[in-house]
C-alpha positions in Angstrom: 110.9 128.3 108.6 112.3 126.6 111.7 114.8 123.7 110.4 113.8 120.4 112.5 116.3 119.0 114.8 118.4 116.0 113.5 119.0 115.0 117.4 114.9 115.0 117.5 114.5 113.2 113.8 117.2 110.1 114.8 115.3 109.8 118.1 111.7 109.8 116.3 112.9 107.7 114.0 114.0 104.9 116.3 110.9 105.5 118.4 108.6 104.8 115.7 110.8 101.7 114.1 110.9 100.3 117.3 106.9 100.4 117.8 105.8 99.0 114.7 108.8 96.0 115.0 107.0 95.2 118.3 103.6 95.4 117.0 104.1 92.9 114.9 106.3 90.7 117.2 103.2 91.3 119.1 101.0 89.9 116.6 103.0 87.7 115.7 103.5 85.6 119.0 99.7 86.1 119.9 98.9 84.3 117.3 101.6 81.6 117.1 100.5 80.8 120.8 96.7 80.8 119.8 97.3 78.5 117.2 99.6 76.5 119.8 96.8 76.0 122.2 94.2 75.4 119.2 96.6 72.4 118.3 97.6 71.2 121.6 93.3 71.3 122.3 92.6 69.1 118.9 95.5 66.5 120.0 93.2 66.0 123.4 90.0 65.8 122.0 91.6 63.3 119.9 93.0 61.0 122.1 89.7 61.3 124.1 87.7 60.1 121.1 90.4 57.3 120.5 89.9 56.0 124.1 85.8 56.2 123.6 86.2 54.6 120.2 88.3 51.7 121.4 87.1 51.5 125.2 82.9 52.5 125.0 82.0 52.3 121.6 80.8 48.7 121.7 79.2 49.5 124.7 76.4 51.2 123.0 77.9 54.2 124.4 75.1 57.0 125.8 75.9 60.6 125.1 75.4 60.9 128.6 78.8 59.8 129.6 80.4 62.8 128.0 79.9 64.4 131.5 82.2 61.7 132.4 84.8 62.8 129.7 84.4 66.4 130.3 85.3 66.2 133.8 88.2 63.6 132.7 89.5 66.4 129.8 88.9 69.2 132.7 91.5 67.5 135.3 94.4 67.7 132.9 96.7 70.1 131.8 94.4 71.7 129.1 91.2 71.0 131.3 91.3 74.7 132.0 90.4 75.6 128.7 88.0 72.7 128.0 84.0 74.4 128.2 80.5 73.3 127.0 82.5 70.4 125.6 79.8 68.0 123.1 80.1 64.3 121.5 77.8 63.7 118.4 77.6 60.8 116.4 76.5 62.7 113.0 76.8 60.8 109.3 77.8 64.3 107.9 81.2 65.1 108.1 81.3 68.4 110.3 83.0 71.2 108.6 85.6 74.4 110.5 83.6 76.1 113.2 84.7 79.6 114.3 83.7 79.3 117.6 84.2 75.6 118.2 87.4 73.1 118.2 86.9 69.8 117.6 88.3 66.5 116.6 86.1 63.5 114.6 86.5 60.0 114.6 85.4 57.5 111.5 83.0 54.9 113.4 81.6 53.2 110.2 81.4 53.7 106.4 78.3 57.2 106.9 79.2 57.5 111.0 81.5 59.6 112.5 82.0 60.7 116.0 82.2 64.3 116.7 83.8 65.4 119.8 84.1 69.7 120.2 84.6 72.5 122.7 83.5 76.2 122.8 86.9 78.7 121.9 86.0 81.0 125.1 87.8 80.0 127.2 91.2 79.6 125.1 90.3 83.1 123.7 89.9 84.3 127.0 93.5 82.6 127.6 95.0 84.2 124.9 93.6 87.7 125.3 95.1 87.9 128.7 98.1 86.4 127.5 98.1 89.9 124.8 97.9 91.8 127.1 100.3 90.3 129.7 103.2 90.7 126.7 102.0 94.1 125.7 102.6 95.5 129.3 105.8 93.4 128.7 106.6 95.0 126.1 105.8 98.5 126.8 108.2 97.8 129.6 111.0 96.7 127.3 110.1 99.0 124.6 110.5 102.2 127.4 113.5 101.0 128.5 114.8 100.7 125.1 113.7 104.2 124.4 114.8 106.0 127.1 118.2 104.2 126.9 118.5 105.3 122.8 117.6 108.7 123.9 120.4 109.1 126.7 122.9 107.6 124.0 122.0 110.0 121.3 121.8 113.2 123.3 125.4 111.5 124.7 126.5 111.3 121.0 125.1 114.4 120.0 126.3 116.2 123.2 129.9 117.4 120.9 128.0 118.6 118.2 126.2 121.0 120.4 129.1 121.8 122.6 130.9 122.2 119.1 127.8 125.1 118.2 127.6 126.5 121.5 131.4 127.7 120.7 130.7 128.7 117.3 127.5 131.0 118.3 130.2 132.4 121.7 132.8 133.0 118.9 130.9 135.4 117.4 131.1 137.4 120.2 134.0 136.6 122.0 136.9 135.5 119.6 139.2 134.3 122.7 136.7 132.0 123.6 138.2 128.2 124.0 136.8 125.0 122.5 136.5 121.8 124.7 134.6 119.6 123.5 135.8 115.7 123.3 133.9 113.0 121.6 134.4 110.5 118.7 136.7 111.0 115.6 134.0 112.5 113.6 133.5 115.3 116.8 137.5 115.9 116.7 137.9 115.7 112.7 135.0 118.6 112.8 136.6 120.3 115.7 139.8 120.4 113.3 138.1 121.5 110.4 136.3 124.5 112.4 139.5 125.3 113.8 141.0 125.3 110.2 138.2 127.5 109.0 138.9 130.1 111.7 143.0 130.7 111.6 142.1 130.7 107.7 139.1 133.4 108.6 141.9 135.2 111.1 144.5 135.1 108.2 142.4 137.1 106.1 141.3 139.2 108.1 144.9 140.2 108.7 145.8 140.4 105.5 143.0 142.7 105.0 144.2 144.8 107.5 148.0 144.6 105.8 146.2 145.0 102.6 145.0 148.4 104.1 148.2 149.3 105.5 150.5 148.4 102.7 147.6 150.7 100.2 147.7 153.7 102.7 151.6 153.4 103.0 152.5 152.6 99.4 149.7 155.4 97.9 150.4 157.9 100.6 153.5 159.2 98.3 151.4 159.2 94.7 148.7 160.8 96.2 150.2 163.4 98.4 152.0 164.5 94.7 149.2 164.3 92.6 147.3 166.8 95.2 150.4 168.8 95.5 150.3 169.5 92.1 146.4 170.4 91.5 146.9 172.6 94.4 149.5 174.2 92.4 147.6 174.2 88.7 145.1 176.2 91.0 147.0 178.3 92.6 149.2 179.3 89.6 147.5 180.5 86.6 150.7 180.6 84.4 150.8 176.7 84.2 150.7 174.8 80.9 147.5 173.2 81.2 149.0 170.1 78.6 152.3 169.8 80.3 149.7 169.6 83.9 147.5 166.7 81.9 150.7 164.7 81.2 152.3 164.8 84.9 148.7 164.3 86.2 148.5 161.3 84.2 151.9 159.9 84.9 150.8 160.5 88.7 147.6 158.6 88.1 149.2 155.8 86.3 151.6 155.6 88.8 148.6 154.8 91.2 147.3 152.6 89.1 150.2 150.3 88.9 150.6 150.5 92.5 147.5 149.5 93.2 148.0 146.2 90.9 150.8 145.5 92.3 149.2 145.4 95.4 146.5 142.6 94.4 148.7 141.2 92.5 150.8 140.5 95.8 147.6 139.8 97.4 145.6 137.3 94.8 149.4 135.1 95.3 148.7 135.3 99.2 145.6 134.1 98.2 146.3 131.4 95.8 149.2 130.4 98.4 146.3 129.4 101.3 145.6 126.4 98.6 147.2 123.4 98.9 150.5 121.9 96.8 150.6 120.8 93.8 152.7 119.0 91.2 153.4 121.3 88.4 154.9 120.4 85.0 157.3 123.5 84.2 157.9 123.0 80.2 153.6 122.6 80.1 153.0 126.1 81.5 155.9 127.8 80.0 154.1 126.6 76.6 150.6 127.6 77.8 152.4 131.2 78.6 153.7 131.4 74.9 150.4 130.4 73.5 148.6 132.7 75.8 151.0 135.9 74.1 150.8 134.6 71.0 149.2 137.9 69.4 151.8 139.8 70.9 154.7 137.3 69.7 153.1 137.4 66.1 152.4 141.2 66.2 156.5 142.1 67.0 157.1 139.0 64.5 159.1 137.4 67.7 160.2 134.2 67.6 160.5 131.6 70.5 163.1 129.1 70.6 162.9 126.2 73.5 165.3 123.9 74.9 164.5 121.3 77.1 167.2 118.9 77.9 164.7 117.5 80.3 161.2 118.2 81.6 160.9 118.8 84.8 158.3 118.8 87.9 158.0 120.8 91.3 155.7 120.7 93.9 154.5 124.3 94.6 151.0 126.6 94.8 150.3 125.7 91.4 148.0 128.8 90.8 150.6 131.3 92.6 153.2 129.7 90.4 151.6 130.2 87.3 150.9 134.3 88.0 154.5 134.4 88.9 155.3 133.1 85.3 152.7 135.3 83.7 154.3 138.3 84.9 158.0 137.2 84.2 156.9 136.5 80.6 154.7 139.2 80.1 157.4 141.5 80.9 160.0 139.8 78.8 157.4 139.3 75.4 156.2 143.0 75.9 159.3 144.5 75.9 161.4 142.2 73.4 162.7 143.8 70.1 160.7 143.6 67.4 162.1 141.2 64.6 164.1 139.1 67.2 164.5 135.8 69.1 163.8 134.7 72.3 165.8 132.0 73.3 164.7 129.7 76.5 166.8 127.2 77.6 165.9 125.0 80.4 167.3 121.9 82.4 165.5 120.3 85.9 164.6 123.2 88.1 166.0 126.1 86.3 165.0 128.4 83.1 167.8 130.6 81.5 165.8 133.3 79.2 167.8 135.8 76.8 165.7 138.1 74.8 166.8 141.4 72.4 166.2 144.6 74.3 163.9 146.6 72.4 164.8 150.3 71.4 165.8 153.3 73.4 162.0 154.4 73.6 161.3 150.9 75.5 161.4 150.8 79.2 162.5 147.3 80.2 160.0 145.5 83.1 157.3 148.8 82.6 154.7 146.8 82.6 152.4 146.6 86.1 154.5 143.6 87.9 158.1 144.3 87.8 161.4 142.8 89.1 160.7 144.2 92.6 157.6 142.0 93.0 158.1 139.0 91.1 161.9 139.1 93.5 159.6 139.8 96.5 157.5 137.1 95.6 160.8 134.3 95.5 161.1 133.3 98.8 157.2 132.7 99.4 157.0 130.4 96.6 161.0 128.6 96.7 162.8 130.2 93.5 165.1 132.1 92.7 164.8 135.4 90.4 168.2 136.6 88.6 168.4 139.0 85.9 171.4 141.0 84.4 171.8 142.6 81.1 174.0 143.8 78.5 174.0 146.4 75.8 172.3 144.3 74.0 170.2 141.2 75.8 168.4 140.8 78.9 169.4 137.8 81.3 166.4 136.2 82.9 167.6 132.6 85.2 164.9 131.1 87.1 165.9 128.3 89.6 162.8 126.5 91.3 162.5 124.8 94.2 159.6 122.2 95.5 158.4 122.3 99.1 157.0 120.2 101.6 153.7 121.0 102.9 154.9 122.9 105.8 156.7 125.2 103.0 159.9 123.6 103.8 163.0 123.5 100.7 163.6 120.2 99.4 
């Protein structure tokens, strides 16, 4: 289904406000001015049946001297709309008569005078009237119309411009936008601009994504094929001691390929903008999120916090960051021991028991390499160190400015 224009809907809109407010203006003022002359009639006939009253009446006035009146009522400024005008002397009050106007006069206490005209002519008077402020009007309502129509398609005129460049992009990405208009025109302009170095940005990092798989896998691949090549070639290999080699090849894959989107979900996350994030809140939301693990090696936390403490950073990037320091450090603490965290404004000194000789420190799928890769994208610092005993872990975050500047 074809979507209607909004350009058209605005402009039919106005067109069909603007008729019915000047059909009833119209009708209006059509009959304002028939009732006008209707009045301005009566207040004639009623002087003319003051004057007869007070001038002719004792006169024994004949009924043939409303010729005489007529062609009196006829020379004045209403006498144009004076026709088949009639005096009557009746002792019934008249009542409204559609097609008449007329004015009475008391004359005695069951007399009254009765003076009317026929409503042709003033209708005739008004009609042409109508019509004479319809063509006005029309004139005025055209105008009006054709002016609205110019402004919109004016207005308008940087939205298209603004999808004429979207529907060339497609095509030609080096295509160039020009298209001026009001702050709305230039905050969208913006906004589709935003939208595209955001749609370019990924698309490059797709392509690194790509790159960085093909470049990082290349090695773990090229090994694990080596050595099926050689399981088939020599048929004196242990087929167990082949299964575990195979399977240290594939998890080595594996863990590449997290890495990988890992890196890539914080690239991600990092598009968003900054946030305030409360450290000592999500360093308790990552020791309630391993609690199993803490209560399965019977590992205790203890916490220090001289002071809370606040940056402004990619909050989601930051809190995958301290996911994977933690998860390394509560996965691969001695069983039976104490982690100890101490912390003061922008920094987070860790010390945990190393677990036995069997435990491989940082084995889990992020490990020191990343989370230290990861530093200088989102403004800390990564230090570890170790003893014979303990692991060292000293975090040292930074905020940043929106343009990803150090405070």
């Amino acid at each position: 289904m074809k979507s209607k224009s909004m350009q058209s809907n605005i402009i039919k809109f106005f067109f069909f406000s603007a008729l019915l407010a000047m059909s009833f203006t119209l009708i209006y003022v059509s009959y304002s001015y028939h009732q006008q002359l209707k009045q301005n009639i009566k207040g004639v006939l009623q002087i003319m049946l003051s004057d007869v009253r007070h001038q002719h009446l004792d006169e024994n006035l004949h009924f043939e001297e409303v010729e005489f009146f007529s062609e009196v009522a006829k020379k004045s400024s209403y006498g144009h709309l004076f026709d088949d005008l009639r005096m009557e002397v009746t002792t019934e009050l008249p009542g409204e008569d559609s097609s008449r106007v007329g004015h009475y006069e008391k004359i005695s206490e069951h007399e009254y005078l009765y003076l009317s005209c026929s409503h042709a002519l003033m209708d005739k008077v008004v009609l042409l009237f109508t019509l004479r402020t319809l063509a006005l009007f029309l004139l005025i309502f055209a105008v009006l119309v054709g002016v609205f129509v110019l402004y919109v398609r004016r207005q308008f005129r940087w939205l298209n411009c603004l999808i004429d460049f979207c529907n060339s992009y497609k095509k030609e990405n080096t295509a160039v936008l020009r298209c001026n208009g009001t702050y709305e025109s230039q905050t969208l302009h913006q906004a589709i601009f935003s939208l595209i170095n955001v749609n370019e940005s990924l698309c490059v990092q797709k392509q690194a994504l790509f790159k960085e798989a093909a470049h990082e896998l290349k090695s773990p691949i090229a090994v694990l094929k080596a050595r099926l090549s050689l399981f088939e070639q020599d048929e004196d290999m242990d087929k167990q001691e082949f299964v575990l080699q195979s399977q240290e090849d594939i998890a080595r894959i594996i863990s590449k390929l997290k890495e990988l989107l890992f890196l890539k979900s914080i690239e991600w996350d990092m598009q968003l903008g900054l946030e305030d994030v409360n450290m000592e809140d999500n360093c308790k939301m990552m020791q309630e999120a391993f609690g199993p693990i803490l209560m399965k090696k019977s590992v205790n936390v203890e916490a220090s916090w001289e002071k809370g403490f606040i940056i402004h950073t990619h909050k989601d990037a930051m809190q995958k960051v301290l996911q994977a320091v933690f998860e390394n450090i509560f996965m691969h603490t001695k069983y039976h021991s104490t982690i100890y965290v101490t912390a003061k404004p922008n920094e987070i000194f860790i010390i945990n028991e190393i677990g036995g000789k069997d435990d491989t420190l940082f084995s889990s799928y992020i490990g020191t390499k990343m989370i230290e890769r990861l530093s200088e994208k989102l403004a800390y610092e990564y230090k570890t160190s170790s003893d014979e005993k303990y692991f060292y872990t000293r975090l040292i975050f930074h905020s940043m400015y929106d343009d990803r500047c150090l405070l």
